[in-house]
C-alpha positions as CSV (number, residue, x, y, z in Angstrom):
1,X,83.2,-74.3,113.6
2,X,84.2,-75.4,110.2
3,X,82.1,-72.7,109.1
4,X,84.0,-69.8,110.6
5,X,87.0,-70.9,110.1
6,X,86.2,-70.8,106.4
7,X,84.7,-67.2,106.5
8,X,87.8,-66.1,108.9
9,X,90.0,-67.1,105.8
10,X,88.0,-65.8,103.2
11,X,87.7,-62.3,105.2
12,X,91.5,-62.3,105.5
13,X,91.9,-62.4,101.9
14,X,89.7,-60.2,101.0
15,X,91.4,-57.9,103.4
16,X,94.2,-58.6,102.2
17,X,93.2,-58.3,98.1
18,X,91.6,-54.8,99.1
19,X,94.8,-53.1,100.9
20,X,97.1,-54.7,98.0
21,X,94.6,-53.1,96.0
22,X,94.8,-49.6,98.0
23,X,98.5,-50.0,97.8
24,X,99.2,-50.6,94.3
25,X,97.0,-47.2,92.7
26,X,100.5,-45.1,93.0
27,X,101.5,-47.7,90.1
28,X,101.5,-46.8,86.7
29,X,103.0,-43.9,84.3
30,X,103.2,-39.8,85.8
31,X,103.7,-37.1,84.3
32,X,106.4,-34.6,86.1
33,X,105.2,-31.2,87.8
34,X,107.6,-29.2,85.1
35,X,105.9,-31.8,81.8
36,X,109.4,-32.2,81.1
37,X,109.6,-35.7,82.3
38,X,107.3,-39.0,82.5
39,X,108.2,-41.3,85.8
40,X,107.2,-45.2,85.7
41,X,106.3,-46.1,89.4
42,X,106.1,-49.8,89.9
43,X,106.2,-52.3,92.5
44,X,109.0,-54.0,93.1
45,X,109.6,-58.2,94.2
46,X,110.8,-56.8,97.4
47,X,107.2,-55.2,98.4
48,X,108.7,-51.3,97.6
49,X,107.8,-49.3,95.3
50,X,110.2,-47.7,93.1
51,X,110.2,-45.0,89.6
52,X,112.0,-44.6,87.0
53,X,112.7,-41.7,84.0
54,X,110.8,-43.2,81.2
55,X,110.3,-40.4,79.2
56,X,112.4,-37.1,78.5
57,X,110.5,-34.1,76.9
58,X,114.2,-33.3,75.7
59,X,115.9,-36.5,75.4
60,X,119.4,-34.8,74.1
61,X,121.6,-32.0,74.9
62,X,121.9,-29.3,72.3
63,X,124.8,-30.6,70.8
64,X,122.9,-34.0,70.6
65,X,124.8,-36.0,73.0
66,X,122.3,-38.0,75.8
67,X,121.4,-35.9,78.7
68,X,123.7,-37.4,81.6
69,X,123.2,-37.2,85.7
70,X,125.9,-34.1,85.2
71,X,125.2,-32.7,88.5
72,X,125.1,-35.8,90.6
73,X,128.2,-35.4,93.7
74,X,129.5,-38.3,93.3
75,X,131.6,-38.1,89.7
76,X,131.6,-42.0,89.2
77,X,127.6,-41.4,88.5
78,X,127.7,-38.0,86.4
79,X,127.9,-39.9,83.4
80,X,125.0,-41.9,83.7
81,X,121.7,-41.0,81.0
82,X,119.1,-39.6,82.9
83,X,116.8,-41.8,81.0
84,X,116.2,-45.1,82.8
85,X,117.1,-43.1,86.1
86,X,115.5,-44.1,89.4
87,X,114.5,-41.2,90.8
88,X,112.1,-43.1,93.7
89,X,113.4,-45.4,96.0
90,X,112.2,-47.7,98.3
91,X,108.7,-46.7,99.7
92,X,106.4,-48.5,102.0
93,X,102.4,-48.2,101.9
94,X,101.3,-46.9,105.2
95,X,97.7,-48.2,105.4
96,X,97.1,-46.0,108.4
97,X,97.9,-43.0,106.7
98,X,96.7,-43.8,103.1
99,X,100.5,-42.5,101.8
100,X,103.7,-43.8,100.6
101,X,106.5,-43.0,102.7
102,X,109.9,-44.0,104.3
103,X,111.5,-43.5,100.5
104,X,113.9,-41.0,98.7
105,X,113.5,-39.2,96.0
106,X,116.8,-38.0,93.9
107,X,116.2,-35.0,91.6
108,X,118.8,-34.6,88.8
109,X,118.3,-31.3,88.2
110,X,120.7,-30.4,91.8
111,X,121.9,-33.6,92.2
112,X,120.2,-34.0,96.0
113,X,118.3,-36.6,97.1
114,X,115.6,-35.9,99.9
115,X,112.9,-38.0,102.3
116,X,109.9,-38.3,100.3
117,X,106.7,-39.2,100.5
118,X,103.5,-39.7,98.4
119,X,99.5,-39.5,98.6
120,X,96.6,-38.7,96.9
121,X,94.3,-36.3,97.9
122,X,90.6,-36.5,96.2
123,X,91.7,-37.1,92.7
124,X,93.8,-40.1,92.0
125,X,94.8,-39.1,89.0
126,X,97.2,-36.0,91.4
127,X,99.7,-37.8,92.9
128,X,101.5,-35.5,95.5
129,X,105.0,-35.5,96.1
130,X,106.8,-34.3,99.1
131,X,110.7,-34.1,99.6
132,X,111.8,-32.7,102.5
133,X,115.0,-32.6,104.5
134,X,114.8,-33.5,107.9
135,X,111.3,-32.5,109.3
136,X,108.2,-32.8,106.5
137,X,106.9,-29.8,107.6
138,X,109.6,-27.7,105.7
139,X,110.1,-29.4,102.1
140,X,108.6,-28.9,98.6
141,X,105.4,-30.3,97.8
142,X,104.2,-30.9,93.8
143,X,101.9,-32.7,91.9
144,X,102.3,-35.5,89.4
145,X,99.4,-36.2,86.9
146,X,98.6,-39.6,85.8
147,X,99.3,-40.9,82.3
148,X,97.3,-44.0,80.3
149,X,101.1,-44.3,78.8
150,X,104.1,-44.3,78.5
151,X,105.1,-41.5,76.3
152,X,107.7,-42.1,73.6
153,X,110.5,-40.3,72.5
């Protein structure tokens, strides 16, 4: 008895270690669809996963002042640098669908945030992003490539 009780445990953990380890892959450094931006995606104490701007191909306006969330709707946030910016909020890893979802991504460039989700396909060094509105069948779809990095600026 002692015997199985042992292996149940050790079973559970490994379980458990191997789906942490499923989970985790999205973390690490990506490199934007455009190449104009370099996202952080990292785990956060809560269990979500988050990403943040850590890299800006063009870190400045033209007359040299930071680039700012300009075209966010609400005005108390249109002054914020879009470096350091969280653009991915809050996903869950759905085991049963091998995909991060239940999250929101923000894109700066409009100032909308849309439902998002994220998976690999056969290469998980492609991360695919999908931001939709309402159903997923209707959205944008793009691809993020991994980095070793971070990039500086």
């Amino acid at each position: 008895m002692k015997n199985v009780f042992v292996s149940l445990i050790v079973t559970l953990i490994s379980a458990t270690y191997l789906f942490s380890q499923d989970a985790n892959k999205i973390v690490g450094f990506w490199l934007t669809q455009e190449g104009d931006s370099q996202v952080k995606i990292f785990k956060a104490t809560n269990g979500k996963y988050y990403g943040k701007i850590v890299w800006l191909k063009d870190l400045n306006e033209e007359d040299g002042t930071p680039k700012v969330d300009d075209k966010n709707p609400d005005a108390k946030l249109q002054t914020r640098p879009i470096m350091d910016l969280l653009l991915l909020n809050s996903f869950l890893y759905d085991e049963n669908n091998k995909e991060w979802n239940k999250g929101t991504i923000y894109d700066p460039k409009s100032g909308n945030t849309y439902k998002c989700y994220l998976w690999f396909e056969d290469n998980p060094e492609i991360l695919h992003v999908k931001g939709y509105i309402g159903v997923s069948l209707i959205g944008r779809k793009v691809e993020w490539t991994r980095e070793a990095e971070q990039r500086n600026n």
